[in-house]
ZATORTOR-130445 format. One line per 2 residues: number of its first residue (from 1); for each residue z negated, x negated, y negated of N, C-alpha, C, CB. Coordinates in nm, 4 decimals. Glycine has a CB too. Example, Ala and Ser with C-alpha at 12.3 -4.5 7.8 and 13.67 -1.06 7.14 Angstrom:
1	-0.7800,-1.3190,0.5690,-0.7800,-1.2300,0.4500,-0.7800,-1.3200,0.3300,-0.9046,-1.1308,0.4473 | -0.7080,-1.2850,0.2250,-0.7140,-1.3670,0.1060,-0.7870,-1.2900,-0.0030,-0.5725,-1.4084,0.0598
This chain:
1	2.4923,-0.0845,3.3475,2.3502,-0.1005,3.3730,2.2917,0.0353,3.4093,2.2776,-0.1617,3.2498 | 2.2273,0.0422,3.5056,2.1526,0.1494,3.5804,2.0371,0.1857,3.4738,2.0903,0.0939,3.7369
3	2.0087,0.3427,3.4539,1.8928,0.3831,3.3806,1.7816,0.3592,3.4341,1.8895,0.5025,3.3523 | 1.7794,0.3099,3.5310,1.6389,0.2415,3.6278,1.5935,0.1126,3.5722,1.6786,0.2012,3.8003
5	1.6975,0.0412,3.5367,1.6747,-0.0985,3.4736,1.6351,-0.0781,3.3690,1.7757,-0.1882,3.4594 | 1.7313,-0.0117,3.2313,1.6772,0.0229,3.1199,1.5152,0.0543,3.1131,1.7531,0.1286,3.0832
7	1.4983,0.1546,3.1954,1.3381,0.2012,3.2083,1.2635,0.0803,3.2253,1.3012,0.3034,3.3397 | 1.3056,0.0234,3.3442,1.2306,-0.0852,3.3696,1.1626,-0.2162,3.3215,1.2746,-0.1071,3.4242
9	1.2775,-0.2430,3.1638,1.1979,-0.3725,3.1019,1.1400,-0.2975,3.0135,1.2778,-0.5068,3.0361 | 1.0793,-0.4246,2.9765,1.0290,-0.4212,2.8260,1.0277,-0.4030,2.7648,1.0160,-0.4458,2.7683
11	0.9714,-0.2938,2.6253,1.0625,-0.2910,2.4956,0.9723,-0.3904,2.4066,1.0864,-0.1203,2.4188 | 1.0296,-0.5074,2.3341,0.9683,-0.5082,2.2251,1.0461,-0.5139,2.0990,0.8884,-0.5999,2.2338
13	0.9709,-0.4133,2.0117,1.0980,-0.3767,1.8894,1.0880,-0.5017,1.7895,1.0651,-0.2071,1.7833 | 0.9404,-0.5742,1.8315,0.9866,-0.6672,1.6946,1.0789,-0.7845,1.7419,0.8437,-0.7430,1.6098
15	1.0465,-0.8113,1.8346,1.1698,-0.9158,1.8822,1.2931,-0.8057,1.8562,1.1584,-0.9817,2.0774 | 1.3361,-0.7429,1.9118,1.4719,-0.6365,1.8735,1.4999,-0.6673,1.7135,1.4278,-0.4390,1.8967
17	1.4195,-0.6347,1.6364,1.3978,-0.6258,1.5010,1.4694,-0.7689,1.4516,1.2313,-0.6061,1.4651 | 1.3498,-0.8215,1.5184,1.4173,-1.0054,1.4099,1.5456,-1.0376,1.4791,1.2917,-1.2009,1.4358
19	1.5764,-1.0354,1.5993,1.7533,-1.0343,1.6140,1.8524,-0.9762,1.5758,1.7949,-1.0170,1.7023 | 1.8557,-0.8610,1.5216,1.9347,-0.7918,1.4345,1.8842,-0.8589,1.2942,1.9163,-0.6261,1.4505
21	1.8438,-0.8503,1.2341,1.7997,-0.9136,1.1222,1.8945,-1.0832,1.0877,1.6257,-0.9287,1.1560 | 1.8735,-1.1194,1.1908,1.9322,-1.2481,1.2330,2.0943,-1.2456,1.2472,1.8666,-1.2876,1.3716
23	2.1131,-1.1597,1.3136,2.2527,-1.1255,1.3620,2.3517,-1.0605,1.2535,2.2385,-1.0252,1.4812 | 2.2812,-0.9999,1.1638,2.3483,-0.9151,1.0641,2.3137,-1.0033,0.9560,2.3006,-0.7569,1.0485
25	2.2441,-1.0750,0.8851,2.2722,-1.1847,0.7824,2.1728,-1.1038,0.7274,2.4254,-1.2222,0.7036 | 2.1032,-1.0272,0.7405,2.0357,-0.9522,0.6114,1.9189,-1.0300,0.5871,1.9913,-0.7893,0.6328
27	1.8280,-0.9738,0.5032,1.7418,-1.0765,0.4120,1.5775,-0.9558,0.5495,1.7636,-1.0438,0.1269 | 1.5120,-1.0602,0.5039,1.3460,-0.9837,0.5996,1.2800,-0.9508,0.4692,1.2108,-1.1211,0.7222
29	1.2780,-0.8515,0.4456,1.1986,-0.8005,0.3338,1.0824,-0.8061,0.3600,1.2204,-0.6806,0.2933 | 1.0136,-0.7783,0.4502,0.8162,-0.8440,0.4305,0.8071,-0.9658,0.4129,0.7018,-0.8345,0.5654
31	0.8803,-1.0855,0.3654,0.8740,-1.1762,0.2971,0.9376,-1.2441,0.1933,0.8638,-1.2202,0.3506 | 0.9830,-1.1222,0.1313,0.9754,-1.1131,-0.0264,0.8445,-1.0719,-0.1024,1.0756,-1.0132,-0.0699
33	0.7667,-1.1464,-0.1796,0.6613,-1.1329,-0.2443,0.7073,-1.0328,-0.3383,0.6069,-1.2543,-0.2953 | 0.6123,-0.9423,-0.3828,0.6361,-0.7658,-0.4232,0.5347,-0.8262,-0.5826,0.5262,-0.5870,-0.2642
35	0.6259,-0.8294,-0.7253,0.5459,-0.8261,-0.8277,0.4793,-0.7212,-0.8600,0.5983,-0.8563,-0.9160 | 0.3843,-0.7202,-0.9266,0.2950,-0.5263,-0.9382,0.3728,-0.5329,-1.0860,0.0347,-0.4948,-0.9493
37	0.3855,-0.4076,-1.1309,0.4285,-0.3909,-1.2297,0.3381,-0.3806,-1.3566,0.4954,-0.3031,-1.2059 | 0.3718,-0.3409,-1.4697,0.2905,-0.3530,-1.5719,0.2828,-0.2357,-1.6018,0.3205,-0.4329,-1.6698
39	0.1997,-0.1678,-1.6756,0.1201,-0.0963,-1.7309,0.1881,-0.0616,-1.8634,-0.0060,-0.1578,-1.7352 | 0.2212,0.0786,-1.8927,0.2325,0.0049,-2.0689,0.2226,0.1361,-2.1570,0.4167,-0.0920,-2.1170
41	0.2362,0.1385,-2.2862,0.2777,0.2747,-2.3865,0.1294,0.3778,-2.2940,0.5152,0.3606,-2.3509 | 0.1697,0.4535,-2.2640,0.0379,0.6107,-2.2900,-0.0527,0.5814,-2.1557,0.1306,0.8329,-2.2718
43	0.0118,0.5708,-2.0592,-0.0171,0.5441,-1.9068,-0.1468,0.4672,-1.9001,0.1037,0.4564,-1.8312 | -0.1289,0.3228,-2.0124,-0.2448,0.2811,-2.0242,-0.3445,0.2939,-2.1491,-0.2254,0.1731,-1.9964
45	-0.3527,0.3965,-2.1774,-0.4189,0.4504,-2.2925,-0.4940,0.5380,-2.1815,-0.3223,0.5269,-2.4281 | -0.4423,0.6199,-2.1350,-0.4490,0.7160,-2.0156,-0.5902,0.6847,-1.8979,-0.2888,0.6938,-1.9310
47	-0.5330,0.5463,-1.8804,-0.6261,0.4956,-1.7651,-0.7226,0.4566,-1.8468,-0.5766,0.3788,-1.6628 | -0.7470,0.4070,-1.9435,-0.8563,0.3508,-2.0563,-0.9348,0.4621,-2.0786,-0.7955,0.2962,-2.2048
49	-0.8672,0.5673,-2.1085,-0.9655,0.6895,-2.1577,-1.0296,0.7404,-1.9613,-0.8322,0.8622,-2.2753 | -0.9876,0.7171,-1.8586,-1.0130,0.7475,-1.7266,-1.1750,0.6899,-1.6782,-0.8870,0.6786,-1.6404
51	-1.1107,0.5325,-1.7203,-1.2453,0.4100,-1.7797,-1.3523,0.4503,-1.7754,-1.2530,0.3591,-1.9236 | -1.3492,0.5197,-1.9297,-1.4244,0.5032,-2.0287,-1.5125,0.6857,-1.9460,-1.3223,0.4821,-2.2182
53	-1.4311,0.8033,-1.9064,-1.5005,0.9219,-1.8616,-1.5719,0.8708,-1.7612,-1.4185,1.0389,-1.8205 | -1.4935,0.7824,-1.6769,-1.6021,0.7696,-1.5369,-1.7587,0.7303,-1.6184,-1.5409,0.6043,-1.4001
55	-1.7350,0.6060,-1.6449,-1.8209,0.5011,-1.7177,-1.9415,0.6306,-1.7529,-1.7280,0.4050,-1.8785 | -1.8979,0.7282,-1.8410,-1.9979,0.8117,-1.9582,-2.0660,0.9032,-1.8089,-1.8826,0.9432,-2.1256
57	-1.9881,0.9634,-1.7023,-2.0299,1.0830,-1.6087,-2.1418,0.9835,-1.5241,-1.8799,1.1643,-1.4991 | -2.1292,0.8311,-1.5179,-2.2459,0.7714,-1.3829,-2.3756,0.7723,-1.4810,-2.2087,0.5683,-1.2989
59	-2.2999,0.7100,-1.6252,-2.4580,0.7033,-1.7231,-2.5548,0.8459,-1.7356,-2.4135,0.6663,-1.9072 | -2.4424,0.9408,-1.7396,-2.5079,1.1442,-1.7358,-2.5966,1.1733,-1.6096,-2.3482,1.2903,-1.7079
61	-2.5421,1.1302,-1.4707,-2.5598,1.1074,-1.3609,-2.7018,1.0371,-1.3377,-2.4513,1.0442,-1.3227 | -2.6896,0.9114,-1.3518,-2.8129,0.8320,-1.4044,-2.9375,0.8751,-1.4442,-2.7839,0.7732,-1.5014
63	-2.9694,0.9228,-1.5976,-2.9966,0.9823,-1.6903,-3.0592,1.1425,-1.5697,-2.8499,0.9823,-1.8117 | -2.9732,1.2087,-1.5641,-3.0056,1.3198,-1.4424,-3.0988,1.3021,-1.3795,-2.9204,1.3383,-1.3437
65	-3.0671,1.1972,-1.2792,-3.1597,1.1766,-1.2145,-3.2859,1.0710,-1.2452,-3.1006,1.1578,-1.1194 | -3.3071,1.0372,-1.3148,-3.4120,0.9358,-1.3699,-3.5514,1.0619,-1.4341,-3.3178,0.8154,-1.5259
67	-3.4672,1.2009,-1.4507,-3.5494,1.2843,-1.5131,-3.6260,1.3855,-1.4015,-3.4635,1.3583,-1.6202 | -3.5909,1.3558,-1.2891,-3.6530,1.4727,-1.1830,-3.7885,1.4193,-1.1998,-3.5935,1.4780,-1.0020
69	-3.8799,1.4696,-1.1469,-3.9880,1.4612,-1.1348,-4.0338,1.5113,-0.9858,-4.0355,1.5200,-1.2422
């Protein structure tokens, strides 16, 4: 095949994509549903105390500004 031809079509990779996919037996991973994981031990102690600072800095924030005059 002439590099003129090559140049000349089309590329489309997702068609490329799902025929190899097809051709090689392998599995399509963007349709495997992805579980989120859990949370657990300090990490979420961590994010609780994260919570709880935001939460206290909008009420300070708030408060701030409620006092300008």
């Amino acid at each position: 095949m002439k590099i003129e031809d090559k140049i000349s079509k089309k590329v489309n990779l997702d068609e490329d994509w799902e025929d190899f996919i097809k051709e090689e037996g392998l599995v399509d991973y963007n349709k495997i549903p992805v579980e989120r994981a859990s949370v657990k031990g300090w990490i979420q102690i961590a994010f609780w105390f994260l919570r709880i600072y935001i939460l206290a800095m909008i009420i300070l924030v708030i408060i701030g500004f409620s006092r300008i005059h």
